[in-house]
BADREN-499074 format. One record per residue: x, y, z of N, C-alpha, C in turn; residue number from 1. Coordinates in steps of 0.1 Angstrom, whole numbers, plus 5000, padded with zeros to 4 digits. Layout:
BEGIN
> X Y Z X Y Z X Y Z NUM
...
This chain:
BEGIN
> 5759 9235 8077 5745 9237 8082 5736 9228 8075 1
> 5731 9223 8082 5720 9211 8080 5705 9215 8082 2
> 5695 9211 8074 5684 9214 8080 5673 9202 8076 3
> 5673 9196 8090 5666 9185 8093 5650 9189 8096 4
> 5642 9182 8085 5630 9182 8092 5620 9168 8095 5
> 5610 9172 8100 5609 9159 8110 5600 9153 8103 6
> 5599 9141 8107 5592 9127 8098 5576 9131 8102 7
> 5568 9124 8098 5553 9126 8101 5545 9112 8098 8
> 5542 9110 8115 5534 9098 8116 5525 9096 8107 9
> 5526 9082 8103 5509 9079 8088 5505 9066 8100 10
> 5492 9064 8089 5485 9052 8096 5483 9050 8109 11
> 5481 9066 8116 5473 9058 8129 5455 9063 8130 12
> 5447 9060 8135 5436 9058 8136 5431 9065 8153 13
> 5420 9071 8152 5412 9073 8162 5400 9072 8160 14
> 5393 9057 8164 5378 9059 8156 5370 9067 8165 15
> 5357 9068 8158 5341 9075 8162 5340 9064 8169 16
> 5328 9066 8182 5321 9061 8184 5308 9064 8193 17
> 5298 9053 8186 5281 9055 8190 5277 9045 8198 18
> 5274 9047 8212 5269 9037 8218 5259 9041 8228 19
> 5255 9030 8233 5241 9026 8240 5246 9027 8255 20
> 5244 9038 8268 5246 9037 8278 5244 9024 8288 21
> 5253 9024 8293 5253 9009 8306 5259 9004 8313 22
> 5262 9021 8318 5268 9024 8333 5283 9018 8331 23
> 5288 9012 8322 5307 9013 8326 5308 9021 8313 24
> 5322 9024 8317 5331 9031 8308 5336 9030 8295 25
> 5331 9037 8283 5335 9034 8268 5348 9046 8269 26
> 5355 9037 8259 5372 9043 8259 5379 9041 8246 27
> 5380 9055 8238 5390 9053 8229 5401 9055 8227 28
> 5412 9043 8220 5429 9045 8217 5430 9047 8204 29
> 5444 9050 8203 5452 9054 8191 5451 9039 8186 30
> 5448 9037 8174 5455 9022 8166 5464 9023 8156 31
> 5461 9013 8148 5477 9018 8138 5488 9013 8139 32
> 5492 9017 8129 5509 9017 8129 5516 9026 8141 33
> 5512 9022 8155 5518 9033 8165 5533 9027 8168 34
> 5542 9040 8171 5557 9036 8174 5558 9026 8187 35
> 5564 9020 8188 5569 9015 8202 5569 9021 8211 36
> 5581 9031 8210 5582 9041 8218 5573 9058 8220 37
> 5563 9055 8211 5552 9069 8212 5547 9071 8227 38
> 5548 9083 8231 5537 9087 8240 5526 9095 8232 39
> 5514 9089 8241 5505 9097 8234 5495 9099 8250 40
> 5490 9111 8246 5480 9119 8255 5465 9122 8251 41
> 5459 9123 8258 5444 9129 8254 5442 9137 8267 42
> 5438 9153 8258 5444 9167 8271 5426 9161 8276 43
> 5419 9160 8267 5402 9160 8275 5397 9144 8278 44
> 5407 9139 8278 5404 9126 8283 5395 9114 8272 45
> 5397 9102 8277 5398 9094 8266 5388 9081 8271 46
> 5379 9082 8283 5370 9075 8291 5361 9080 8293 47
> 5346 9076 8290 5333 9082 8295 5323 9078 8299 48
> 5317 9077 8309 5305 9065 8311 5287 9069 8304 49
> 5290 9085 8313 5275 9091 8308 5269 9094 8296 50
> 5258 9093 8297 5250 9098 8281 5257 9110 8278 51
> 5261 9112 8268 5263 9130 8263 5271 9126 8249 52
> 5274 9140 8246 5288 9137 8234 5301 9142 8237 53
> 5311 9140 8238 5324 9138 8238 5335 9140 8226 54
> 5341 9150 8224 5349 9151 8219 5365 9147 8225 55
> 5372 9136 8215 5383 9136 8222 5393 9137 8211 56
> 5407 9145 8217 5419 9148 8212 5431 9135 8214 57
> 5435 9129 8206 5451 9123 8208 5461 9131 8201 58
> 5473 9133 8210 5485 9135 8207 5496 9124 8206 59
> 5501 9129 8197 5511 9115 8195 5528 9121 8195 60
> 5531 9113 8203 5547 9124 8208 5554 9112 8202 61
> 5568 9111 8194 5574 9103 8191 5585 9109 8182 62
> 5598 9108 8189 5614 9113 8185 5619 9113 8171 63
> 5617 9121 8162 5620 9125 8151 5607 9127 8144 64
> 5594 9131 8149 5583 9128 8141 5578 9142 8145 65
> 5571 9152 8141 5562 9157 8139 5550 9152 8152 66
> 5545 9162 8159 5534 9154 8167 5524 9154 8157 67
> 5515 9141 8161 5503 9141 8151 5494 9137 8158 68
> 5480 9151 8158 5469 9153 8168 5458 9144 8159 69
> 5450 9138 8170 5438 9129 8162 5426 9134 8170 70
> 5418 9132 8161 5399 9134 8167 5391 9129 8167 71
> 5383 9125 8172 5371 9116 8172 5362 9120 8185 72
> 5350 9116 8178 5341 9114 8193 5335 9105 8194 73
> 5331 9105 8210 5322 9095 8215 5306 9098 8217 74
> 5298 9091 8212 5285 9094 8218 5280 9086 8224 75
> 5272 9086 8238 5265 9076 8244 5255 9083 8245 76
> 5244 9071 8241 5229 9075 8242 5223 9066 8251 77
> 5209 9073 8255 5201 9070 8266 5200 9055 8261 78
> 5199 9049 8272 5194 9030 8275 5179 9030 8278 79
> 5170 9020 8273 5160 9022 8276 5156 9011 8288 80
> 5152 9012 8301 5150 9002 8309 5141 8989 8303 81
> 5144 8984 8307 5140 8967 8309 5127 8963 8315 82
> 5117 8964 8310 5103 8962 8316 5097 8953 8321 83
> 5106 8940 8315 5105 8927 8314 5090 8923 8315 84
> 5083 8916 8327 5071 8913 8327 5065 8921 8334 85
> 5068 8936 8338 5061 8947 8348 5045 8945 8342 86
> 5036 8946 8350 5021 8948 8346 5014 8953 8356 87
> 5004 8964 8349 5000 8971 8362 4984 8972 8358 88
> 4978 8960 8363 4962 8956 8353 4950 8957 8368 89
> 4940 8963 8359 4929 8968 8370 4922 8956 8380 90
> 4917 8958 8388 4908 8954 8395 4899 8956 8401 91
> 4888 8945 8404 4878 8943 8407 4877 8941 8421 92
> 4870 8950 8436 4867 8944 8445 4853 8944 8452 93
> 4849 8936 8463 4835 8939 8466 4837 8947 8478 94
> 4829 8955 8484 4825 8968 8486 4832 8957 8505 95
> 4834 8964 8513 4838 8959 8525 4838 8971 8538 96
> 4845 8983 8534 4847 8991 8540 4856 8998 8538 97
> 4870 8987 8538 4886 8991 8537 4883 8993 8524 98
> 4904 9005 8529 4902 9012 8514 4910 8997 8503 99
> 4909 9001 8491 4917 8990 8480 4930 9000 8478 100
> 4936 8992 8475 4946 8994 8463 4951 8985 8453 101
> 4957 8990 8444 4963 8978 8431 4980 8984 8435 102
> 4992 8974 8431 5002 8975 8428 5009 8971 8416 103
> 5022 8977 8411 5027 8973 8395 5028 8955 8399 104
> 5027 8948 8393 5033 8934 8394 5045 8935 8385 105
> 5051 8923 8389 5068 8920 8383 5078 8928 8391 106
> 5091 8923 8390 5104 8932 8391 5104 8944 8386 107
> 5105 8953 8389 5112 8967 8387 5126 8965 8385 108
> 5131 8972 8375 5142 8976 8367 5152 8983 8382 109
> 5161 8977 8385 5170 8983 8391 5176 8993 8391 110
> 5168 9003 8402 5173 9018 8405 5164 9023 8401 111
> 5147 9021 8398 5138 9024 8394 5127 9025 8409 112
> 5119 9033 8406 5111 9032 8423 5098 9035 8416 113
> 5089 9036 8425 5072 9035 8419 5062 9041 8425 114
> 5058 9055 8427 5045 9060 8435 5033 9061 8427 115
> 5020 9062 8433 5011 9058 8428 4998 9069 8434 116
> 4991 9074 8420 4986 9087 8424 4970 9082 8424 117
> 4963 9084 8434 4952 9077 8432 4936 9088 8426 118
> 4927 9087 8425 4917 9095 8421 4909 9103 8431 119
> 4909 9091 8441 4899 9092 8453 4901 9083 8468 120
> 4903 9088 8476 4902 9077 8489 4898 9068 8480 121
> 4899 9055 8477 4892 9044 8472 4885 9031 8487 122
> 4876 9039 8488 4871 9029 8498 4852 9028 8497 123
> 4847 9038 8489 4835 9034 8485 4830 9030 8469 124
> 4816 9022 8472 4818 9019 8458 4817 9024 8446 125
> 4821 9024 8432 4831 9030 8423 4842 9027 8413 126
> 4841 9034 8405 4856 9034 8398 4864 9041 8398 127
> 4877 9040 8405 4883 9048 8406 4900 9047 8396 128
> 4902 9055 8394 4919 9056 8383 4925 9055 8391 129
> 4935 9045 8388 4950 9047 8399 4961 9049 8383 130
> 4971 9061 8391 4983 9062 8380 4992 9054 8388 131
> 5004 9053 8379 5015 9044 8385 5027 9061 8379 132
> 5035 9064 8385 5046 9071 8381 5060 9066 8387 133
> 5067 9062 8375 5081 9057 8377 5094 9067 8381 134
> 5103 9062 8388 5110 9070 8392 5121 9066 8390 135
> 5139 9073 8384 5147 9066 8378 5158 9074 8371 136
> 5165 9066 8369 5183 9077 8361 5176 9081 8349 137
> 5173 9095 8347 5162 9096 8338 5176 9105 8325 138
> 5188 9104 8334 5199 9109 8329 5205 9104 8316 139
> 5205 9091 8320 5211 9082 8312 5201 9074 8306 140
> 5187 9071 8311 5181 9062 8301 5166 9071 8300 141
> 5162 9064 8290 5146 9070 8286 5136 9068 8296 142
> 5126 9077 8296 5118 9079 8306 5110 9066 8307 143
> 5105 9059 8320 5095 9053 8317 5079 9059 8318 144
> 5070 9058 8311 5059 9063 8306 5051 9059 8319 145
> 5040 9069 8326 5030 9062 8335 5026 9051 8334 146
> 5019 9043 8342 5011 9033 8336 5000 9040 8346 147
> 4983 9035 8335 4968 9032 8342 4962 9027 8348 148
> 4955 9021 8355 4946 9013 8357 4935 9015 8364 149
> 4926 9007 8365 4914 9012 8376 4910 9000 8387 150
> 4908 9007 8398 4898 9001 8409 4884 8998 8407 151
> 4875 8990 8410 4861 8992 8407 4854 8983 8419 152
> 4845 8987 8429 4844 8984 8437 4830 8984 8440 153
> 4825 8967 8440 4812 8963 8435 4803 8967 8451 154
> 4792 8968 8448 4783 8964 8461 4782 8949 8469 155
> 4782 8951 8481 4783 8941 8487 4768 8933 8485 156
> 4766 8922 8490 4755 8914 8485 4751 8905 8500 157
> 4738 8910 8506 4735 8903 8517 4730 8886 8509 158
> 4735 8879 8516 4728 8863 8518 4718 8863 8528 159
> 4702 8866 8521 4691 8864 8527 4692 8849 8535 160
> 4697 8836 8528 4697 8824 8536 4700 8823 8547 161
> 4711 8831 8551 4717 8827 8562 4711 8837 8573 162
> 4699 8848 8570 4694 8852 8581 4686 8843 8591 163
> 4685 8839 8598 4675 8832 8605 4661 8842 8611 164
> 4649 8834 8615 4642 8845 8619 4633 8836 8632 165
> 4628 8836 8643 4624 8828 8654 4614 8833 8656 166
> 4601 8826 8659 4586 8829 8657 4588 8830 8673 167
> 4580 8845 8675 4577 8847 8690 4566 8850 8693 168
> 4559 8848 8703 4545 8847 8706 4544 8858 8713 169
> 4541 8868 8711 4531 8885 8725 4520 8874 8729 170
> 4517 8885 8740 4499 8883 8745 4500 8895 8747 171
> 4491 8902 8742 4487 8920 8747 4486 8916 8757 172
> 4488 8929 8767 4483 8934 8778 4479 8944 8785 173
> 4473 8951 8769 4468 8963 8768 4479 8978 8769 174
């Protein structure tokens, strides 16, 4: 009677990992000294794209060895969008009738949308607040913050010059 016991995998590795969301897939393996012939599994999976935290399991299956379970996690945190030159700066118009509006200038961040809450009909004259409110994977990356601005809508200004005026002559006739 013999009593064989089994060998026990050394030197394999499962790192941590901390990363910055952006939409593909972060994925951890076994490293190491892994057998040739090992199978190895991860029962909760070993790929993740979304913000959250992730715990993951490896098993390590290999013929005369002991299995040897590893752990590590993954964290992916929110991405913060790309603002680039976005600018949402007030203006000035003279008084006309029609209403005004302002819009963000620049590119919007891809998958980002933009409505815009106003104070007042803006069509008399005034200052009026325009908000800007962003819209967006608010899942995976950080919120974008409102932006401000204002309308201000001057009085219109007659050009006395250009009135003409034509001297006309009455005669009563009682």
């Amino acid at each position: 009677y013999f009593n064989i016991s089994k060998r026990e995998l050394t030197d394999l590795y499962l790192e941590d990992m901390n990363v910055t969301y952006t939409g593909e897939y972060y994925e951890v393996k076994v490293s190491g000294n892994v057998p040739k012939d090992a199978v190895i599994t991860y029962p909760n999976g070993n790929k993740f794209k979304d913000v959250g935290k992730y715990e993951v399991e490896a098993l390590i299956y290999e013929e005369g060895f002991n299995v040897k379970k590893l752990t590590s996690t993954i964290i992916i945190n929110k991405a913060t969008y790309d603002l680039g030159s976005m600018n949402f700066s007030d203006a000035t118009f003279v008084y006309d009738g029609n209403p005004k509006s302002i819009m963000v200038e620049g590119e919007l961040p891809k998958g980002v949308s933009v409505s815009y809450v106003y104070s007042d009909f803006v069509k008399s004259v005034g200052v009026y607040e325009v908000t800007a409110k962003f819209h967006g994977d608010y899942d995976n990356y950080e919120i974008i913050p409102d932006m401000k601005a204002t309308i201000t809508i001057t009085k219109a200004k007659y050009n006395i010059e250009e009135i003409e005026f034509e001297e006309t002559v009455f005669t009563y006739d009682g």
